[in-house]
C-alpha positions as CSV (number, residue, x, y, z in Angstrom):
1,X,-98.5,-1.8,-40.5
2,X,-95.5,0.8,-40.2
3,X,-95.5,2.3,-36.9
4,X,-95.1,6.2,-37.2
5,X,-93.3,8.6,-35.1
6,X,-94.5,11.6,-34.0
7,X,-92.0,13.3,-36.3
8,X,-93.9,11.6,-39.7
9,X,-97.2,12.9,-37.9
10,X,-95.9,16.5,-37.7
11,X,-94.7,15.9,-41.1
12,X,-97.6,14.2,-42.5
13,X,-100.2,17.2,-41.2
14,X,-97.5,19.7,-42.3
15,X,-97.7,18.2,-45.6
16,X,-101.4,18.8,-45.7
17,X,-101.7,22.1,-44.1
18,X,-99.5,23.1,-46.8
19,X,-102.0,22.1,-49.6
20,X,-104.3,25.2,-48.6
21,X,-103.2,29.3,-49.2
22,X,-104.6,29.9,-45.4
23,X,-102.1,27.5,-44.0
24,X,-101.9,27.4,-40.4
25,X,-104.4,29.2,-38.2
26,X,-102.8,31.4,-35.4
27,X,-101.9,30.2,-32.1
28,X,-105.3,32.0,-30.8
29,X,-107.5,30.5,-33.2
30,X,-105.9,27.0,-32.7
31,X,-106.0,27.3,-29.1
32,X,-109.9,28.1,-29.4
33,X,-109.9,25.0,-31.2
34,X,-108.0,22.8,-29.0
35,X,-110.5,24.1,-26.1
36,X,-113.7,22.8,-28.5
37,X,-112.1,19.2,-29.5
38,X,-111.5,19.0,-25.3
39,X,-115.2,20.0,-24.7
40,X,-116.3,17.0,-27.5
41,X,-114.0,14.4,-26.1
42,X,-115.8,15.1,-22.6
43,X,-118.9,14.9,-24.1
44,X,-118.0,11.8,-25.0
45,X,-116.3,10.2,-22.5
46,X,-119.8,11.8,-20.6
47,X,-122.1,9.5,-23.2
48,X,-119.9,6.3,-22.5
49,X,-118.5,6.4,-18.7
50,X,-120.9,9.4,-17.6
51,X,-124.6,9.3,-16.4
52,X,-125.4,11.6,-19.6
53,X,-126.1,9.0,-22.0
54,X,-126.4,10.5,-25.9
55,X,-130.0,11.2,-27.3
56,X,-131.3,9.0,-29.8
57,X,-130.9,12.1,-32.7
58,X,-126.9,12.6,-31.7
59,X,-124.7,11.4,-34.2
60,X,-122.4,8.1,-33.0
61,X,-118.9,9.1,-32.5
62,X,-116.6,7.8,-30.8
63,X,-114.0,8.6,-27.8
64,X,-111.0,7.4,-30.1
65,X,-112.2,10.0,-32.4
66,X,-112.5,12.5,-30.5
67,X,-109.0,12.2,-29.0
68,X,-107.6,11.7,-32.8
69,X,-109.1,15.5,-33.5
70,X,-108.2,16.4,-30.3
71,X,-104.2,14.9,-31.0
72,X,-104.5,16.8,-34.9
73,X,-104.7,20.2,-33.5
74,X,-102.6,19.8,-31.2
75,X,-100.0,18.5,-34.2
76,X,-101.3,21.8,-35.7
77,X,-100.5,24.1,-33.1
78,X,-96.9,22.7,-32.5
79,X,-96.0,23.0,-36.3
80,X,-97.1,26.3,-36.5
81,X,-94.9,27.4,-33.4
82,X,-92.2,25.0,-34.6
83,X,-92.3,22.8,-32.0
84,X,-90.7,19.5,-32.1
85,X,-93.2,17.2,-30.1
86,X,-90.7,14.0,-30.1
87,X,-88.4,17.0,-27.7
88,X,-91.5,18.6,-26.1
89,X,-92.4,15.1,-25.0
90,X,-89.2,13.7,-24.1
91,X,-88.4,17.1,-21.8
92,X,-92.0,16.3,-20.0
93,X,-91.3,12.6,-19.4
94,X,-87.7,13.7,-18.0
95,X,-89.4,16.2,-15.8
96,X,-91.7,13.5,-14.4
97,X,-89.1,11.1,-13.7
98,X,-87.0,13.5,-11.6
99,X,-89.5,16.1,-10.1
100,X,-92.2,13.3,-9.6
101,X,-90.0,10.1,-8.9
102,X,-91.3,9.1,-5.3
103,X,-94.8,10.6,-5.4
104,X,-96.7,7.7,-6.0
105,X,-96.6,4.1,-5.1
106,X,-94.3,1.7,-7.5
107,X,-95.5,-1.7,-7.9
């Protein structure tokens, strides 16, 4: 299986935001969003690793899923603000490796 970048993700959800008239929603609306996938990925990560275990009516999903929504709106809010997240990522990891270099403990 091809591996993809995070340029063909960007590109790939592009491609099918684009299907719909509405297109993106607005950097308010998507950050509303990213805030409601966060709060279902710690429910889950609650039902799995926490000491609130899910009630027998809850649907089964998992914490994979929930960080793939989680990931997709994040894809949707960078697109919409044209931000590259290849660049946005690289700058981050850069950052980390200077500002952060000797704060922890290298094996």
């Amino acid at each position: 299986m091809e591996q993809k970048t995070l340029k063909t993700f960007q590109d790939d959800v592009d491609a099918y935001i684009g299907q719909f008239k509405e297109g993106y929603f607005s950097p308010l609306a998507l950050t509303a969003r990213l805030t409601e996938e966060l709060g279902e990925l710690a429910r889950e990560i609650n039902h799995y690793y926490g000491e609130k275990k899910k009630k027998p009516t809850e649907a089964e999903k998992t914490v994979e899923e929930e960080l793939g929504d989680l990931l997709f709106v994040v894809i949707c809010m960078a697109n919409s603000l044209h931000i590259d997240l290849g660049q946005a990522l690289t700058t981050v990891l850069d950052k980390f490796q200077t500002r952060d270099k000797d704060r922890w403990t290298r094996k």
